[in-house]
PQR file with spaces between the fields and no chain letter, atoms N, CA, C, O and H, PARSE charges and radii, in Angstrom:
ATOM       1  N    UNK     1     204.685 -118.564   37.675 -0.4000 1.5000
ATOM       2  CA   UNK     1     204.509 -118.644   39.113 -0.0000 2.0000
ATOM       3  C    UNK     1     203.373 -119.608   39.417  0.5500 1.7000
ATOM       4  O    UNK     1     202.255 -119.683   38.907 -0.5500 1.4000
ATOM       5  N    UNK     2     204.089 -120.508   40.624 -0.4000 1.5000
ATOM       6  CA   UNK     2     202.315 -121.501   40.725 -0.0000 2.0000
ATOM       7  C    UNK     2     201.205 -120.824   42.073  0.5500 1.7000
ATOM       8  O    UNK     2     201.311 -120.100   43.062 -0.5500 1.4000
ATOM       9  H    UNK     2     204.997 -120.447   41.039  0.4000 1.0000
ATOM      10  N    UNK     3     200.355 -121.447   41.487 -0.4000 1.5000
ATOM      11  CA   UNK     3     198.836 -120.392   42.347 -0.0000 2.0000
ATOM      12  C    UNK     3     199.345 -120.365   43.509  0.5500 1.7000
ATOM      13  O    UNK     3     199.432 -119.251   44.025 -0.5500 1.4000
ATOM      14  H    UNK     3     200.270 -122.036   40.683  0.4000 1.0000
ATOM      15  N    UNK     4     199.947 -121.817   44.457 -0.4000 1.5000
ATOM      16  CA   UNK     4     200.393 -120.952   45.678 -0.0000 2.0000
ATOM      17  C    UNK     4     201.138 -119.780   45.792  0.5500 1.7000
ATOM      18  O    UNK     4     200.657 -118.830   46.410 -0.5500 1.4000
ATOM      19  H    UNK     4     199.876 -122.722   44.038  0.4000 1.0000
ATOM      20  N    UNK     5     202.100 -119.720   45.349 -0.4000 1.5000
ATOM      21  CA   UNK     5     203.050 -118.629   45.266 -0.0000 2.0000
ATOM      22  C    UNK     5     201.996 -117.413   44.734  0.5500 1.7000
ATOM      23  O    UNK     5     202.213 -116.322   45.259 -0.5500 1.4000
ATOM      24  H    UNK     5     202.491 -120.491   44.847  0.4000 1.0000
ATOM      25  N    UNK     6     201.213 -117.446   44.048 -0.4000 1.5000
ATOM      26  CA   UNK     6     200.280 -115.662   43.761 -0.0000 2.0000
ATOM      27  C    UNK     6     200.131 -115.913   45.140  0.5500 1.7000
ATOM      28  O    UNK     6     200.930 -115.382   45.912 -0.5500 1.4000
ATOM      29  H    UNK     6     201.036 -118.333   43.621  0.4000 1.0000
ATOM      30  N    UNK     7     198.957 -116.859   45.704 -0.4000 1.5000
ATOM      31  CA   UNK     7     198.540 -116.414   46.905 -0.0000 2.0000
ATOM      32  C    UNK     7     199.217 -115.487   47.994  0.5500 1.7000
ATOM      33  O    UNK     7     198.970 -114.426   48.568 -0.5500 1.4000
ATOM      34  H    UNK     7     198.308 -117.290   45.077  0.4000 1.0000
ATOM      35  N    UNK     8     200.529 -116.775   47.962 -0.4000 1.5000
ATOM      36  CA   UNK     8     201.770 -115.936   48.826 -0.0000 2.0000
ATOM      37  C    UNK     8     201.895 -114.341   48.822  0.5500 1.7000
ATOM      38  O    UNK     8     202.029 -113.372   49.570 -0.5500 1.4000
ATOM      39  H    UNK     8     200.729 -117.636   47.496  0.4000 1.0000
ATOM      40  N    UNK     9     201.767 -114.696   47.550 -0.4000 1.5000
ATOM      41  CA   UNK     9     202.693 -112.492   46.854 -0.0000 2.0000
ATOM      42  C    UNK     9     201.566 -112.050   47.244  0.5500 1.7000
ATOM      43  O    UNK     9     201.883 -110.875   47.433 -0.5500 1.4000
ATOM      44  H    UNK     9     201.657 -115.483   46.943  0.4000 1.0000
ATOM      45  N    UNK    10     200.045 -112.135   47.612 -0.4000 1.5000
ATOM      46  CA   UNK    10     199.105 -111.594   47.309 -0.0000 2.0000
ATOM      47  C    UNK    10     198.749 -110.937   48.842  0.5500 1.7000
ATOM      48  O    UNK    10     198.108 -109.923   49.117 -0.5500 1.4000
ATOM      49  H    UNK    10     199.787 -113.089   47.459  0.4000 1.0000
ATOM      50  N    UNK    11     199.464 -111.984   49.782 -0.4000 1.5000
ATOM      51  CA   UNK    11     199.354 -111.519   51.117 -0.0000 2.0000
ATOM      52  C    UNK    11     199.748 -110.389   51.823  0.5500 1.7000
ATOM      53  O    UNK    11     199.277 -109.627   52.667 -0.5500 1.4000
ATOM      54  H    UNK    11     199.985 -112.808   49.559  0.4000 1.0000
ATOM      55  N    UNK    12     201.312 -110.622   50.857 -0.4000 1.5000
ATOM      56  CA   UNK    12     201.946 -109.274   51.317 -0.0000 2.0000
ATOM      57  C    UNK    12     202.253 -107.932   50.154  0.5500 1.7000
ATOM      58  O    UNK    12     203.207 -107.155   50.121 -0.5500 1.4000
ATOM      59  H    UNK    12     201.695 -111.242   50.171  0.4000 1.0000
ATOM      60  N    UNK    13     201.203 -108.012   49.374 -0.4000 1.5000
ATOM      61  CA   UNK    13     201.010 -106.826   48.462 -0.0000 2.0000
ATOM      62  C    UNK    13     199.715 -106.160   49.302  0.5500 1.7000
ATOM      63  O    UNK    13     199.688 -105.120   49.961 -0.5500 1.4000
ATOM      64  H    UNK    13     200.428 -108.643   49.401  0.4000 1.0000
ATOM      65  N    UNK    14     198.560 -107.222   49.015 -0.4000 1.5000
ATOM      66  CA   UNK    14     197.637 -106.539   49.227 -0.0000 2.0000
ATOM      67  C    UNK    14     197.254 -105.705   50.871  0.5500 1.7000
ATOM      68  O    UNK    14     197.986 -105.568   51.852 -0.5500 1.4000
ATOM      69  H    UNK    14     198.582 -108.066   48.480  0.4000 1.0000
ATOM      70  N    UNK    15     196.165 -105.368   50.700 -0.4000 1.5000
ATOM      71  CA   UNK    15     195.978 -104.294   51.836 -0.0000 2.0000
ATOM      72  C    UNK    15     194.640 -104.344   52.594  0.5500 1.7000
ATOM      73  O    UNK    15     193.721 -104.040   51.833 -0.5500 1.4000
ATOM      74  H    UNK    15     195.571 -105.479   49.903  0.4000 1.0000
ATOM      75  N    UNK    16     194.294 -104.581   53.640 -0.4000 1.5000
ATOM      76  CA   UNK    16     192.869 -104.391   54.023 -0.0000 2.0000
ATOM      77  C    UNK    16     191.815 -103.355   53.907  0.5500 1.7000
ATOM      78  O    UNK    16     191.971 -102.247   54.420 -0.5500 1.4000
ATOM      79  H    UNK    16     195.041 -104.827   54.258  0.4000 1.0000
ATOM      80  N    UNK    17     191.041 -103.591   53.430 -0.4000 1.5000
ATOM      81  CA   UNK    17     190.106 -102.936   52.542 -0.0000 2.0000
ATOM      82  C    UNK    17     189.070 -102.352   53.652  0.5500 1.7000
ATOM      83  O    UNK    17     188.472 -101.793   52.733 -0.5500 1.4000
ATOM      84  H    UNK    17     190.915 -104.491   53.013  0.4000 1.0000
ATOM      85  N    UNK    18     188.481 -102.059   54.550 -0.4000 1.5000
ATOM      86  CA   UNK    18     188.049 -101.454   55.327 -0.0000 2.0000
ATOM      87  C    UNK    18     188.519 -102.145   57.118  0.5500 1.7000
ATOM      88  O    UNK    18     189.332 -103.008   57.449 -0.5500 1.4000
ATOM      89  H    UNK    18     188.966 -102.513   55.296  0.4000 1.0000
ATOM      90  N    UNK    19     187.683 -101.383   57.834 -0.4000 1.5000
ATOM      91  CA   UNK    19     188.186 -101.426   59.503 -0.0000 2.0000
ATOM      92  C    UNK    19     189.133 -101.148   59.945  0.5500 1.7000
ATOM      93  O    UNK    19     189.983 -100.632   59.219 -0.5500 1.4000
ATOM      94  H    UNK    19     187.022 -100.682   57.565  0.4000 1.0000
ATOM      95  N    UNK    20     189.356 -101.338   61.127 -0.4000 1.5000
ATOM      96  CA   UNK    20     190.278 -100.664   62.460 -0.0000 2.0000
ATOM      97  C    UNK    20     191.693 -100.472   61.740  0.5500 1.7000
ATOM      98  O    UNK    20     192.639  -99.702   61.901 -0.5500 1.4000
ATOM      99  H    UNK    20     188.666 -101.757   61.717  0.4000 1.0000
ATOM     100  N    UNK    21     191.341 -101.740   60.700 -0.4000 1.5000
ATOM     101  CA   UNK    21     193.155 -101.897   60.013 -0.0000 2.0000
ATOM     102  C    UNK    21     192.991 -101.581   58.693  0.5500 1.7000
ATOM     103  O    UNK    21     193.501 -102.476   58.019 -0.5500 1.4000
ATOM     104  H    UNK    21     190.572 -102.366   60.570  0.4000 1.0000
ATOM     105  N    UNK    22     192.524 -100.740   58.027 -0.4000 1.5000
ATOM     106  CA   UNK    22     192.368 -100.247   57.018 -0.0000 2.0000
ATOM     107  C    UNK    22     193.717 -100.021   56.666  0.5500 1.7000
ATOM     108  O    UNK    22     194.538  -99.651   57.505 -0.5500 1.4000
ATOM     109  H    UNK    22     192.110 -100.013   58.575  0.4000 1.0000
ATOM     110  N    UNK    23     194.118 -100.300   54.994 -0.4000 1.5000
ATOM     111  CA   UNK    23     195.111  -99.792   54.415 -0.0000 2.0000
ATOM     112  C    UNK    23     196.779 -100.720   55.137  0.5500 1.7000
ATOM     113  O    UNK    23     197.874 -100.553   54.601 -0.5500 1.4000
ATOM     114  H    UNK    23     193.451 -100.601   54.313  0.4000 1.0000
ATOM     115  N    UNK    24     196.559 -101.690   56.464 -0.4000 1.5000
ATOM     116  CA   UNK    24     197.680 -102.339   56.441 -0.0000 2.0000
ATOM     117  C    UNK    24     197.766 -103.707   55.731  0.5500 1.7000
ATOM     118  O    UNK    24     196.977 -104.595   55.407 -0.5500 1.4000
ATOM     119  H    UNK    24     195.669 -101.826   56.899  0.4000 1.0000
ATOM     120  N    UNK    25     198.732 -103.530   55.665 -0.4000 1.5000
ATOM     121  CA   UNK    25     198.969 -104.881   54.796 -0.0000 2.0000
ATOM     122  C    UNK    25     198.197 -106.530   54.970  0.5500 1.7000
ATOM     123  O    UNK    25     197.844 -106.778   56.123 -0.5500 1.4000
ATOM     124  H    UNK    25     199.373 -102.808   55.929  0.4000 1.0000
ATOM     125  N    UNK    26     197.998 -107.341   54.199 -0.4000 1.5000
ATOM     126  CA   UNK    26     197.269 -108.428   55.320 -0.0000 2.0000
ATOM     127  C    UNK    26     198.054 -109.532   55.724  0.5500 1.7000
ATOM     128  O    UNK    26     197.564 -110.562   56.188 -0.5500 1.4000
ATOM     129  H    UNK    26     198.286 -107.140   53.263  0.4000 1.0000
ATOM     130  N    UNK    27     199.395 -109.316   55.539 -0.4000 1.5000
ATOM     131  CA   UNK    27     200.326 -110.202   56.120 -0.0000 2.0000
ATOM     132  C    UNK    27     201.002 -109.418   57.060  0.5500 1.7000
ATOM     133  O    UNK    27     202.073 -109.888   57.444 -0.5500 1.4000
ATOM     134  H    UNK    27     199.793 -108.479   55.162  0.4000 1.0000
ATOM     135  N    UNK    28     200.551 -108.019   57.671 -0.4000 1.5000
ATOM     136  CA   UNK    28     200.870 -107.272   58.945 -0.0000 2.0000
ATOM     137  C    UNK    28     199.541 -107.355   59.839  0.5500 1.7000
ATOM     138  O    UNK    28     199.825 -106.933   60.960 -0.5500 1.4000
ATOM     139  H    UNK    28     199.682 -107.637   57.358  0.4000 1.0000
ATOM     140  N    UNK    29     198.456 -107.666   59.777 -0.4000 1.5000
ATOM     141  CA   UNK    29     197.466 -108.206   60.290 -0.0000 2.0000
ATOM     142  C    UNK    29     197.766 -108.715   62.014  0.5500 1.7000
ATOM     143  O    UNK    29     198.180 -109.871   62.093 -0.5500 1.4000
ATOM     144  H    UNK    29     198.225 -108.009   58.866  0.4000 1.0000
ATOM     145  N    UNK    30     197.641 -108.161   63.021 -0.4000 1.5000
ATOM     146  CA   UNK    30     197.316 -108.549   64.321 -0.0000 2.0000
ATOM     147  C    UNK    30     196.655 -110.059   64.453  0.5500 1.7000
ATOM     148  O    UNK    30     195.511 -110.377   64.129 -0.5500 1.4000
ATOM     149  H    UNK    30     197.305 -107.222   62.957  0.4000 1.0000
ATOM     150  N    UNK    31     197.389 -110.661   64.855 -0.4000 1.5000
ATOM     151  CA   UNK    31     196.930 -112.640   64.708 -0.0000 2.0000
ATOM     152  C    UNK    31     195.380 -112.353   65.751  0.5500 1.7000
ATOM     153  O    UNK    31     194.417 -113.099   65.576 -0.5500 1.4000
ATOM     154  H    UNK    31     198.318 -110.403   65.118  0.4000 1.0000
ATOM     155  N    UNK    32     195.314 -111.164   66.842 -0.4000 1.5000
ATOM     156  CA   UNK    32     194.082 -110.962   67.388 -0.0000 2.0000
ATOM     157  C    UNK    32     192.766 -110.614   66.881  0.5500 1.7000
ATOM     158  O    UNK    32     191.636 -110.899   67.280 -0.5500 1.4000
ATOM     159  H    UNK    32     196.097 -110.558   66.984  0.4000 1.0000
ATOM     160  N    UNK    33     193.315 -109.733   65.625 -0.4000 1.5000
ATOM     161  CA   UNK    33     192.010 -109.247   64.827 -0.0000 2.0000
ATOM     162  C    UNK    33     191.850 -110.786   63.692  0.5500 1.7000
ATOM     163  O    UNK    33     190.768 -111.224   63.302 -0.5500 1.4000
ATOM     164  H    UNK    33     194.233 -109.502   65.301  0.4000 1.0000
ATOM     165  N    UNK    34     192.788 -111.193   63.455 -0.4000 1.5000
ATOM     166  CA   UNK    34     192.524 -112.836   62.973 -0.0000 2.0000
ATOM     167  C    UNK    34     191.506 -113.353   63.400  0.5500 1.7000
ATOM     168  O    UNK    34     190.424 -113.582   62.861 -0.5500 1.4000
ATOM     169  H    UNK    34     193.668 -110.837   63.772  0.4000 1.0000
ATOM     170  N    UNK    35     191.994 -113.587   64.690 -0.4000 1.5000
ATOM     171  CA   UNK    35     191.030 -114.837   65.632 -0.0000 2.0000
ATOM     172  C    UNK    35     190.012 -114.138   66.112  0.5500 1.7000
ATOM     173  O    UNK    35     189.529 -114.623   67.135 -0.5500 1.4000
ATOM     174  H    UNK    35     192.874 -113.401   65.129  0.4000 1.0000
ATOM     175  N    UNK    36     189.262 -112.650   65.519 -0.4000 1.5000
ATOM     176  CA   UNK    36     188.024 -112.142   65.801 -0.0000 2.0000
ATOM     177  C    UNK    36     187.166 -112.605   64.404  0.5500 1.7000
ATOM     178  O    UNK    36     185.962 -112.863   64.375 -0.5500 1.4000
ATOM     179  H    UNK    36     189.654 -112.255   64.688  0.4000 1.0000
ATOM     180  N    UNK    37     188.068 -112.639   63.305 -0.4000 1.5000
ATOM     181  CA   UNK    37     187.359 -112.599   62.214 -0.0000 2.0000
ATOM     182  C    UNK    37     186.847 -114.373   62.183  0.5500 1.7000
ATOM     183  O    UNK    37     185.840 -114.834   61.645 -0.5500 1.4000
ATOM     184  H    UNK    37     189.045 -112.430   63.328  0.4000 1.0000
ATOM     185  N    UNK    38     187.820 -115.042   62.879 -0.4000 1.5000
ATOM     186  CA   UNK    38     187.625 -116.635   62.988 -0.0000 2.0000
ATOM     187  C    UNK    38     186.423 -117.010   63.538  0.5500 1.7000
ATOM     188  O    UNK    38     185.845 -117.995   63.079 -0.5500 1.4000
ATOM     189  H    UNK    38     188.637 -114.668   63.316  0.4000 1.0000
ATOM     190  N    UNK    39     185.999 -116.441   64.364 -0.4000 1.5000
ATOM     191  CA   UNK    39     184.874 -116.249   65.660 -0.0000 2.0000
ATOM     192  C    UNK    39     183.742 -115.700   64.598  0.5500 1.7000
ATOM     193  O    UNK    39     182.987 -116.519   64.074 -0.5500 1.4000
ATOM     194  H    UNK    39     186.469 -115.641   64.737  0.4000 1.0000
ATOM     195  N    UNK    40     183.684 -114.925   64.428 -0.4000 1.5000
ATOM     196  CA   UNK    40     182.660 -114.179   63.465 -0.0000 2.0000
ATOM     197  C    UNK    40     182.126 -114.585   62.258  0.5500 1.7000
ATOM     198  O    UNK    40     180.924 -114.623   61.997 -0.5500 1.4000
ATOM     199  H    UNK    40     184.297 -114.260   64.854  0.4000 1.0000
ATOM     200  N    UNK    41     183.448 -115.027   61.194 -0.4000 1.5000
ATOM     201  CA   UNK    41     183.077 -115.015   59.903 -0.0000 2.0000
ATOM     202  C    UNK    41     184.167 -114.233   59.494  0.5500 1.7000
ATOM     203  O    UNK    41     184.253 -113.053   59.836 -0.5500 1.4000
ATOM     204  H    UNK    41     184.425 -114.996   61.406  0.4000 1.0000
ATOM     205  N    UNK    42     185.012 -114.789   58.786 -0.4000 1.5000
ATOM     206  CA   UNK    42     185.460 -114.163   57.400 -0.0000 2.0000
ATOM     207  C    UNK    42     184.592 -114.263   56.621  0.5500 1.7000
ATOM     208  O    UNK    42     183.724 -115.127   56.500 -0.5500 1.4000
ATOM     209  H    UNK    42     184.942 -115.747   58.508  0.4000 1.0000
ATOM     210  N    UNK    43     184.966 -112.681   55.631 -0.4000 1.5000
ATOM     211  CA   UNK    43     184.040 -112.346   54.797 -0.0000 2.0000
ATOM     212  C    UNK    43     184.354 -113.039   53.287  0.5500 1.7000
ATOM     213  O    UNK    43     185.395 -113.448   52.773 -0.5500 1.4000
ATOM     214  H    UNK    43     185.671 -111.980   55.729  0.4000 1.0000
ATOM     215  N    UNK    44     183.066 -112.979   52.864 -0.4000 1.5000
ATOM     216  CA   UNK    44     182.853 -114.007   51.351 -0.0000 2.0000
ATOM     217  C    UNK    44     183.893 -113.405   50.320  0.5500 1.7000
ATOM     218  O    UNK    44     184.220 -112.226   50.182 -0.5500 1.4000
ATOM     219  H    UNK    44     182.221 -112.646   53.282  0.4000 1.0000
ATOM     220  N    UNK    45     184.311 -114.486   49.656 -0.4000 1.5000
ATOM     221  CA   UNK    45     185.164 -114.392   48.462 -0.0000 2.0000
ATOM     222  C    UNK    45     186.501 -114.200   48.963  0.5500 1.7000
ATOM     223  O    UNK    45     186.932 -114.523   50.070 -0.5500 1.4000
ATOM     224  H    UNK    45     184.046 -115.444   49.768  0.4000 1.0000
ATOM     225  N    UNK    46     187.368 -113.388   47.601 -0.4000 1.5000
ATOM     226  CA   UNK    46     188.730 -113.742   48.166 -0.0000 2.0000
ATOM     227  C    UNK    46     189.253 -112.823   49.126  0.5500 1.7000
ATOM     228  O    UNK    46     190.382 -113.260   49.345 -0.5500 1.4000
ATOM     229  H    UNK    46     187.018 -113.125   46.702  0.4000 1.0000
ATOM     230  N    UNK    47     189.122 -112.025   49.672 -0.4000 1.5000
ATOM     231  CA   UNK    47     189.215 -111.141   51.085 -0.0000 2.0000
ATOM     232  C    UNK    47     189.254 -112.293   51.873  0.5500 1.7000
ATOM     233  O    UNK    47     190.202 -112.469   52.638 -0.5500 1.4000
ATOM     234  H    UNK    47     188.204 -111.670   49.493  0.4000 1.0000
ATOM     235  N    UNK    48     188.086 -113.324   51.758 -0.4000 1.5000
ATOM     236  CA   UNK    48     188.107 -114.029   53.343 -0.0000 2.0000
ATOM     237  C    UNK    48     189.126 -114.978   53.584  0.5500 1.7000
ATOM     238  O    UNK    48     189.680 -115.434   54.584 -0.5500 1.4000
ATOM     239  H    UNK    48     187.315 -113.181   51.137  0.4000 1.0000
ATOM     240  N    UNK    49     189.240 -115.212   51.792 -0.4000 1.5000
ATOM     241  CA   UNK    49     190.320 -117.157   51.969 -0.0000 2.0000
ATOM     242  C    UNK    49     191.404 -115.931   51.676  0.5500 1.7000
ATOM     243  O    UNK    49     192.237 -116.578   51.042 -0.5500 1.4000
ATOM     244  H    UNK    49     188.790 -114.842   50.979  0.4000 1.0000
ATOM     245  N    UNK    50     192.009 -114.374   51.736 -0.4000 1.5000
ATOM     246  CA   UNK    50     193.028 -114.453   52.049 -0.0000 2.0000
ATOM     247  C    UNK    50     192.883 -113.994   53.668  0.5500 1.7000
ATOM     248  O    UNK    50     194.001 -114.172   54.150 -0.5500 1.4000
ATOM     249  H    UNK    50     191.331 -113.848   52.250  0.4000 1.0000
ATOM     250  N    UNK    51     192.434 -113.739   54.181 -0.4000 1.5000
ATOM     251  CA   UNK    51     192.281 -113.929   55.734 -0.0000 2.0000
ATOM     252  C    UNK    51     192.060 -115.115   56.361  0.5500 1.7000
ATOM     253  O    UNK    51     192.396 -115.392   57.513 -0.5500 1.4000
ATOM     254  H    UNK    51     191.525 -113.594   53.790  0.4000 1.0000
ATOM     255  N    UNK    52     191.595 -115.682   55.731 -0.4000 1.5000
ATOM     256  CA   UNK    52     191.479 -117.174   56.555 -0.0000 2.0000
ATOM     257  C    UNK    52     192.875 -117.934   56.123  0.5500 1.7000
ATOM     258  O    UNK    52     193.139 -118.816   56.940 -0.5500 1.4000
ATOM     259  H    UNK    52     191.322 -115.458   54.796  0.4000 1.0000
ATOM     260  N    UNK    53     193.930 -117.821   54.960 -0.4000 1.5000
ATOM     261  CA   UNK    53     195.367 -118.174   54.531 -0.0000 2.0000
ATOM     262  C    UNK    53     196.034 -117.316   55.350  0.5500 1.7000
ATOM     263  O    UNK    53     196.963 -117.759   56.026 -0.5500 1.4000
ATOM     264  H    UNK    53     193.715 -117.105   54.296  0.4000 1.0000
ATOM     265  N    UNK    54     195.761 -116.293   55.405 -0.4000 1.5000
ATOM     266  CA   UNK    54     197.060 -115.434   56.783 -0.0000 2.0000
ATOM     267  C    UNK    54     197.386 -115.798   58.051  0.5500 1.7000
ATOM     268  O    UNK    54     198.505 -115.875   58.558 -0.5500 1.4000
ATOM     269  H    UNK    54     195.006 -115.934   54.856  0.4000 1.0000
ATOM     270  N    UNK    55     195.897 -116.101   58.709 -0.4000 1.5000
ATOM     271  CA   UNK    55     195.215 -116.302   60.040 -0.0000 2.0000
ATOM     272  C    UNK    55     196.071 -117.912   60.022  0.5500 1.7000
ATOM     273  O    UNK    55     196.904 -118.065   60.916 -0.5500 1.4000
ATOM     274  H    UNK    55     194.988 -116.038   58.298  0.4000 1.0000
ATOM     275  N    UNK    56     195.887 -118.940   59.140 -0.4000 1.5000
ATOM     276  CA   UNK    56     196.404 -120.552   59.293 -0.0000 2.0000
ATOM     277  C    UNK    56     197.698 -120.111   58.943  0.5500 1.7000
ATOM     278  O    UNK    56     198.289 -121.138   59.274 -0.5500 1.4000
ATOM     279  H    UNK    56     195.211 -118.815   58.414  0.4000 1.0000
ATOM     280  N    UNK    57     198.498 -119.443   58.568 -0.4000 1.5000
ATOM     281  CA   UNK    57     200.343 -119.419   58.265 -0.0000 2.0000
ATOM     282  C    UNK    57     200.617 -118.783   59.610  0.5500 1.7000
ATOM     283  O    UNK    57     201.519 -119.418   60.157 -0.5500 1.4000
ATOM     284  H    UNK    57     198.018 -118.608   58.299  0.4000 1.0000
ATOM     285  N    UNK    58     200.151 -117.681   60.429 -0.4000 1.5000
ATOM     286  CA   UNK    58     200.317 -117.219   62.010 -0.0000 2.0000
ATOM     287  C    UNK    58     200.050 -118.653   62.724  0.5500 1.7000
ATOM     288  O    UNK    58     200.795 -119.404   63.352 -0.5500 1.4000
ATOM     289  H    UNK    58     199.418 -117.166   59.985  0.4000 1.0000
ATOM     290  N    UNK    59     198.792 -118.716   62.398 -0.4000 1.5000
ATOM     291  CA   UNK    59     198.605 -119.611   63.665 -0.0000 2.0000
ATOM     292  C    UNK    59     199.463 -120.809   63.577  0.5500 1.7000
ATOM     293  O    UNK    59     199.552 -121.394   64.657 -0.5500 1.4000
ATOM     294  H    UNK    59     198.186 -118.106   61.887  0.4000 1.0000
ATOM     295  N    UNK    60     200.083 -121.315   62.656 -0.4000 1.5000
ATOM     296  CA   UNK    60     200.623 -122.506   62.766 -0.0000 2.0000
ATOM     297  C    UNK    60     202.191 -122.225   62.522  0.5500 1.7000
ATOM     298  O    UNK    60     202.867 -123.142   62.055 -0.5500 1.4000
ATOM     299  H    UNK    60     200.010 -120.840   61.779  0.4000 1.0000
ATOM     300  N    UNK    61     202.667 -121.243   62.761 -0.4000 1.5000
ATOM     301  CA   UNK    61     203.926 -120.314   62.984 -0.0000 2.0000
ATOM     302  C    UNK    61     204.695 -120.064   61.313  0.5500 1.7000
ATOM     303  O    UNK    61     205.919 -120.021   61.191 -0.5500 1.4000
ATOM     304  H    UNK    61     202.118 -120.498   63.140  0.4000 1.0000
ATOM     305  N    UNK    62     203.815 -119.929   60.219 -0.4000 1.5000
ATOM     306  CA   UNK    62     204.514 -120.103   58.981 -0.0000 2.0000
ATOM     307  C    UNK    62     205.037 -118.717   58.586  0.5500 1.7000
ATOM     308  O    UNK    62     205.049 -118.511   57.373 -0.5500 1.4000
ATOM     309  H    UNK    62     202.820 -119.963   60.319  0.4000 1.0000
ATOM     310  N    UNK    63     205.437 -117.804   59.317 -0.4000 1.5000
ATOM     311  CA   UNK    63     205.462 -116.441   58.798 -0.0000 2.0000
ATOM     312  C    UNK    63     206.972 -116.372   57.882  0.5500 1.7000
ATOM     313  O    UNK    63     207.230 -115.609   56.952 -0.5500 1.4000
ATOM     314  H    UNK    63     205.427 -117.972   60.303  0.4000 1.0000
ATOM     315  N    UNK    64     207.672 -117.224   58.368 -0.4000 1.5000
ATOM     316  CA   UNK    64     208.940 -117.381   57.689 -0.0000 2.0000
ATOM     317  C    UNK    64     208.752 -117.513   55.823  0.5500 1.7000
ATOM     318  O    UNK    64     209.582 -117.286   54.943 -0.5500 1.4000
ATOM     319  H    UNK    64     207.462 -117.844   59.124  0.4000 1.0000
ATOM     320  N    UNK    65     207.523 -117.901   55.741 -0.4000 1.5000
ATOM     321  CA   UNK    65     207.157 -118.357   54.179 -0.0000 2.0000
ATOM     322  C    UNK    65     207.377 -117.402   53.343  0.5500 1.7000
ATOM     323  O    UNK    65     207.924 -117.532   52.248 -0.5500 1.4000
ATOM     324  H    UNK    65     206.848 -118.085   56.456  0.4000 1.0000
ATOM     325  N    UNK    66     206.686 -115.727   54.140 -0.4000 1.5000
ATOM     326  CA   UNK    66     206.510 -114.841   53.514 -0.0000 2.0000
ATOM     327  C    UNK    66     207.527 -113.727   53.659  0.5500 1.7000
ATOM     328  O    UNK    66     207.512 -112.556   53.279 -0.5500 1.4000
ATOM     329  H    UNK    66     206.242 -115.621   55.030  0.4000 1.0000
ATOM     330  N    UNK    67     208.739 -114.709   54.567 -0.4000 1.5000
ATOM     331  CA   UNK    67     209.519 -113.351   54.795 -0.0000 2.0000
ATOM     332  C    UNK    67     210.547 -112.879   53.385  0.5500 1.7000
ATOM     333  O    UNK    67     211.095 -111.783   53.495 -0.5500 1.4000
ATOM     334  H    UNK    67     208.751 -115.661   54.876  0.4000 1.0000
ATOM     335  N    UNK    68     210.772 -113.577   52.260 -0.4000 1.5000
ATOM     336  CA   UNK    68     211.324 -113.525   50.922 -0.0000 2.0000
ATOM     337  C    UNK    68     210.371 -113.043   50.227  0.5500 1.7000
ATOM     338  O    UNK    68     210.762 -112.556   49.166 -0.5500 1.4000
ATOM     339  H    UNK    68     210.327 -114.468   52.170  0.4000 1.0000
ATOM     340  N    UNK    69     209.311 -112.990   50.404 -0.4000 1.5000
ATOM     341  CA   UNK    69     208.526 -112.252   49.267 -0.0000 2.0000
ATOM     342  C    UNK    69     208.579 -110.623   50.082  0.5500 1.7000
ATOM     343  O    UNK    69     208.851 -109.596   49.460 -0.5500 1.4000
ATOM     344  H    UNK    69     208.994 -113.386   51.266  0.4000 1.0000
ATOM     345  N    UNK    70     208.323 -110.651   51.285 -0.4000 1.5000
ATOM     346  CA   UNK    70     208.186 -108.937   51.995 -0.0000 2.0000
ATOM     347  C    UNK    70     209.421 -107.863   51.559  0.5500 1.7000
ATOM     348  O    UNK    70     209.408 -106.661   51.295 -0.5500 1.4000
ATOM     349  H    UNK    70     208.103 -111.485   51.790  0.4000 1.0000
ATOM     350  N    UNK    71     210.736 -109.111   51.625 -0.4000 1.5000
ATOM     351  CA   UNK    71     212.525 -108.611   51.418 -0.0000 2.0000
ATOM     352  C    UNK    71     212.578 -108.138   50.036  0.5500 1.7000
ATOM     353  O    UNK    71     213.394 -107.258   49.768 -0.5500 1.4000
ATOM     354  H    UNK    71     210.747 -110.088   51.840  0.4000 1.0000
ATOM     355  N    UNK    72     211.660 -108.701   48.937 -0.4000 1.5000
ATOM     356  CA   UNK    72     211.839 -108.537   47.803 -0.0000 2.0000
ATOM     357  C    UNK    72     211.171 -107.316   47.253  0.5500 1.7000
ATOM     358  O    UNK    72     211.230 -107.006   46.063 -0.5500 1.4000
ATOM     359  H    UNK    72     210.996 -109.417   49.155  0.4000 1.0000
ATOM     360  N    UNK    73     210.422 -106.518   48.331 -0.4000 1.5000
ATOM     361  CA   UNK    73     209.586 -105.731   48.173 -0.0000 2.0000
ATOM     362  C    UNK    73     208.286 -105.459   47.039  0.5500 1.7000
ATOM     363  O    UNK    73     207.955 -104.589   46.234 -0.5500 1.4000
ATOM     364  H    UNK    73     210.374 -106.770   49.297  0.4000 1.0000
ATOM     365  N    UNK    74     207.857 -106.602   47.460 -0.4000 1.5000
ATOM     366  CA   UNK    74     206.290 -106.640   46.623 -0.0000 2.0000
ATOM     367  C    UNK    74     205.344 -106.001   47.555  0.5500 1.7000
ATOM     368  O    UNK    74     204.147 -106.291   47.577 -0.5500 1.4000
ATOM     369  H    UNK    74     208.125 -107.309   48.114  0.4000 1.0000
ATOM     370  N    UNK    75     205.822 -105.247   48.220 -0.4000 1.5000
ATOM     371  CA   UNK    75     204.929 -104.632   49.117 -0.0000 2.0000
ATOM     372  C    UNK    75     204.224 -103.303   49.051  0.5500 1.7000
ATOM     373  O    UNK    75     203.473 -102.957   49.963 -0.5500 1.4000
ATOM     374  H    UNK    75     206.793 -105.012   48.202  0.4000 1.0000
């Protein structure tokens, strides 16, 4: 698998690790709580560049990318 593609799988496996959205997925992520974390700071390391990779595939309408990895249930 090439590193993009982990990233990909990684979006919609993994899970948010504390706050309001604890425990949802981070490719189910509210594009609003996105563009709070944009404003603020995403947080250091890979939590943030995968929030700051979720936040740029919404905002620039790429959700279609991840809809074969969600179907395949890596979730």
């Amino acid at each position: 698998m090439q590193p993009e593609s982990e990233i990909l799988l990684q979006l919609v496996k993994n899970r948010m690790p504390f706050g309001k959205y604890k425990n949802v997925l981070l490719c189910d992520l509210p594009v609003s709580y996105l563009e709070w974390f944009g404003r603020k700071g995403f947080p250091e390391g890979k939590l943030g560049m995968q929030l700051a990779t979720i936040y740029e595939i919404k905002l620039n309408g790429l959700t279609y990318l991840l809809e074969p990895l969600k179907a395949a249930g890596h979730n």
